[in-house]
C-alpha positions in Angstrom: 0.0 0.0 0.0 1.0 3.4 -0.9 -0.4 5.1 1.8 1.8 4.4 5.3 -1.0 5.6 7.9 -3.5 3.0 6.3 -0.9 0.4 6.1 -0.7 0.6 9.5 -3.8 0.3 10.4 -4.5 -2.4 8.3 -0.9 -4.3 9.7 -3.0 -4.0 12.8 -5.8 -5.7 12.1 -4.1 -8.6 10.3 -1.5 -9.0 13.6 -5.0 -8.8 15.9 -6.7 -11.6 13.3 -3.7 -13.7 13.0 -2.9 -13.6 16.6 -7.2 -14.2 17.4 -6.7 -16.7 14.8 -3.9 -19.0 16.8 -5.6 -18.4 20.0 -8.9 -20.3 18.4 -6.7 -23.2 17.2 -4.6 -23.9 20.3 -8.4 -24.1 22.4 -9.6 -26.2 19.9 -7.0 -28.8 20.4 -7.7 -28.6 24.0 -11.4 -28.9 23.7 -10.9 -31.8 21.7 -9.0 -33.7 24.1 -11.5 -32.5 26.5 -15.0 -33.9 24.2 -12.5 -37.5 24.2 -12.0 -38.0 27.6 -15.8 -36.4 28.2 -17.0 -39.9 25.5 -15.2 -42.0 27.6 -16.5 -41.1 31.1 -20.1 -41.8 29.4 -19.5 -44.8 28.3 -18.3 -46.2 31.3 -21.2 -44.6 33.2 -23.5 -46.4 30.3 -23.0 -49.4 32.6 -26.4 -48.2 34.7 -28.4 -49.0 31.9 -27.1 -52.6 31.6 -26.7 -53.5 35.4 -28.3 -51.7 38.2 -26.1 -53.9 40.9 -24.9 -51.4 43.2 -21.4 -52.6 43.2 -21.0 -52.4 39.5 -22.2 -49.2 39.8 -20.1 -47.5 42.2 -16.9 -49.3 40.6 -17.9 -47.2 37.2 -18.5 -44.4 39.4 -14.9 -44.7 40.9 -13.2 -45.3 37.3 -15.5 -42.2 35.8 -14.0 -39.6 38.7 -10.4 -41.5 37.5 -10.8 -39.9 34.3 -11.7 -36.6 35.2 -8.2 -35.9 36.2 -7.4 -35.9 32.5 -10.2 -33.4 31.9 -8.9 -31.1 35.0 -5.6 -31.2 33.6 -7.0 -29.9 30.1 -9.0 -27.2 31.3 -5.9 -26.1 33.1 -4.0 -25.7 29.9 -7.5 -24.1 29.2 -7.7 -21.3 31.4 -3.9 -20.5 30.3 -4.5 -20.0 26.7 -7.5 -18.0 26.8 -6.4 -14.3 27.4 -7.7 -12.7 31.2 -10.8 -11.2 30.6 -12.2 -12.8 27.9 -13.8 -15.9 29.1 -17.1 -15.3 27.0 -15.0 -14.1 23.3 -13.8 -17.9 23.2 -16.4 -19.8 25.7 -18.3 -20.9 22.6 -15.8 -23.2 22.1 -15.8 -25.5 25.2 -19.6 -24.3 26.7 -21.4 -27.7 25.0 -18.2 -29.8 26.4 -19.0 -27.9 29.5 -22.6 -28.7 30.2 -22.0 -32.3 29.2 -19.5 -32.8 32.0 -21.7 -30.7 34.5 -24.5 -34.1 34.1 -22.0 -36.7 34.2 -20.3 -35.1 37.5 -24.0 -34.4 39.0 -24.7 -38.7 37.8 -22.1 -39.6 39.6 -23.0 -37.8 42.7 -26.3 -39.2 42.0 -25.2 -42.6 41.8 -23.0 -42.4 45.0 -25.0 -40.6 47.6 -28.6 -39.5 45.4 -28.7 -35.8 46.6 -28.4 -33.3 43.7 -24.8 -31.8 42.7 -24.1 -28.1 43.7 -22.4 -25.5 41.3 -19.3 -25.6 43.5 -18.7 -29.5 43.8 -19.5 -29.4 39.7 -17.0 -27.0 39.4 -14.3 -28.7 41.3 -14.8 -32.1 39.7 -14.4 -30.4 36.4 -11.1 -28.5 37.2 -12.6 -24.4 36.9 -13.5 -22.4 39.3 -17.2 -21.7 40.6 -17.1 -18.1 40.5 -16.7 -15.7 37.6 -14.6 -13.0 39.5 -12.3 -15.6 40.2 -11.3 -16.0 36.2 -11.9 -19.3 34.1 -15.2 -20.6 35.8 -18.0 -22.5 35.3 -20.8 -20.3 34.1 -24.5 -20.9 36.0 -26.1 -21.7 32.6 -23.8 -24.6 31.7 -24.0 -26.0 35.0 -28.1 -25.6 34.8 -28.3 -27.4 31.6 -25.8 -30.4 33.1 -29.0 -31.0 35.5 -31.2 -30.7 33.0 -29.7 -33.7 30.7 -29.1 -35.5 34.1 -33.4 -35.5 34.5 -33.3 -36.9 30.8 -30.8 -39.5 31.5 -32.2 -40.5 34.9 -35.7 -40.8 33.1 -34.4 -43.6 30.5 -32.6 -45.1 33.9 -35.8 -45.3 35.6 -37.3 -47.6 32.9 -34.5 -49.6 32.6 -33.9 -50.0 35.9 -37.7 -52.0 35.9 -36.6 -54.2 33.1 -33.4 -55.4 35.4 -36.1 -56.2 38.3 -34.8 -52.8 40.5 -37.9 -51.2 41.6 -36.7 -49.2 44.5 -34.7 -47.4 41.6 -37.8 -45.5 39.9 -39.4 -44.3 43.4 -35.7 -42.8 44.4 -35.7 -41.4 41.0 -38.9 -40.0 40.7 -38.2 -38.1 44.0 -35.0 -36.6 42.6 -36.4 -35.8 39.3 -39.8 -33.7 40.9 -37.9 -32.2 43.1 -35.5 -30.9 41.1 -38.0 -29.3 38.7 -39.8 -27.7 41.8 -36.6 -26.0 41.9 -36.4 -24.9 38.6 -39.4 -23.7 38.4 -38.3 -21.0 40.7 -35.9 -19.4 38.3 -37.7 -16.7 36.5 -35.6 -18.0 33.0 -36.2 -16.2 29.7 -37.4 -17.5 26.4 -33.9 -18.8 25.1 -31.3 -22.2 25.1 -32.0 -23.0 29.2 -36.1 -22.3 28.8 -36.4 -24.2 25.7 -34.5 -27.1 27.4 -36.4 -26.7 30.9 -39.8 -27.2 28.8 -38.2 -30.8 27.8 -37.9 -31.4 31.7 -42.2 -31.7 31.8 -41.6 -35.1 30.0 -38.5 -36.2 32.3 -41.2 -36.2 35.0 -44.1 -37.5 33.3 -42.1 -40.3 31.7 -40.5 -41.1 35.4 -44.1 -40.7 37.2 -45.7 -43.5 34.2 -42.8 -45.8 35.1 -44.4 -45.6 38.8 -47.7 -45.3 38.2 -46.6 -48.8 36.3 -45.4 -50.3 39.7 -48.3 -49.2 41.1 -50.7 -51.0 39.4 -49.2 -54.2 38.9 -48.4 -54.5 42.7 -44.5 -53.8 42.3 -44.5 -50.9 44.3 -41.9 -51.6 47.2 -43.7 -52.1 50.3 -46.7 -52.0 48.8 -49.9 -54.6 49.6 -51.1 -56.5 47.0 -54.3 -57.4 46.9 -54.9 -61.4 45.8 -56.6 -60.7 43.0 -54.3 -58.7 41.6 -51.5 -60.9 43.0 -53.4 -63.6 40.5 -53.3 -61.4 37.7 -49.9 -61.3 37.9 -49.3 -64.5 38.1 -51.6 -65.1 35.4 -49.5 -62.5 32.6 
């Protein structure tokens, strides 16, 4: 360029882009390694729809918190790349990574102790910290839709929890699952990403209350009465 103000304003620009440019690549590396070792924690956590034996259970429990070390150390390497102060310019890279491992962290408190995960255990498991002024975090809206696709997976455990014979599973669930959408229904959320997925959450519950109502009726409830002739009908299909 002729002009030496302009090309120096433009040799800006391109250093900024290039520079943006690198930053990108290097996080996505990261993430990647990240979504990998995020694949793997769910598949060994898979196990609960095959075997509902607590001891099973709690052993993929233990080997799923084994490979979160791997995912702490990445989002170390993480939270040294991105530049201070500009969590949310790059977050869009790593939020969908993020909200995945926020439900498998909150199963596997599930699955251990059945009380609901809390942003700052979520956050520790992970490898971030819990609050934003502290720098590279985990953002309330990731960690809101973890719980969210933890009331869909624990839905689809409930059922097959009554196929393997485990019908104290369902009632624990059921519990769980309505009380966490009492609690969401105290967030006044606007029409965007977390409403449209807490609208799903209507037929986590009504799915887990059918799978009840199912014990119920056929006399499978635990500690439930059954009455004989029902008993016979049983016996009879």
């Amino acid at each position: 360029m002729t002009n030496p103000i302009m090309a120096n304003i433009f040799s800006s620009f391109r250093d900024y882009l290039s520079s943006e440019q690198d930053t990108r690549e290097e996080i996505r590396v990261v993430v990647k390694e990240i979504d990998k070792c995020t694949i793997e924690i769910l598949t060994v956590l898979q196990i609960i729809h095959q075997d509902t034996a607590s001891t099973d259970i709690i052993h993929a429990c233990m080997k799923a918190r084994g490979l979160f070390e791997e995912i702490r150390k990445n989002f170390s390497k993480l939270a040294m790349i991105v530049p201070k102060g500009e969590y949310y310019r790059y977050n869009d890279h790593w939020r969908f990574v993020t909200q995945r491992l926020c439900f498998l962290a909150a199963l596997i408190i599930f699955l251990e102790v059945g009380v609901l995960i809390s942003k700052d255990t979520a956050a520790e498991i992970i490898g971030v910290k819990s609050d934003a002024n502290e720098g590279f975090h985990l953002d309330l809206e990731d960690y809101l839709i973890g719980l969210l696709q933890l009331a869909s997976e624990l839905s689809r455990f409930a059922v097959n929890a009554v196929t393997k014979g485990d019908y104290n599973r369902p009632l624990q669930i059921s519990k769980f699952v309505t009380e966490l959408n009492a609690g969401f229904r105290l967030l006044n959320m606007k029409n965007d990403s977390l409403r449209k997925r807490f609208d799903a959450l209507k037929y986590d519950v009504k799915k887990i209350e059918e799978v009840v109502y199912d014990l119920s009726i056929r006399g499978l409830k635990p500690g439930q009465l059954v009455p004989d002739d029902s008993k016979q009908e049983i016996k009879e299909n």
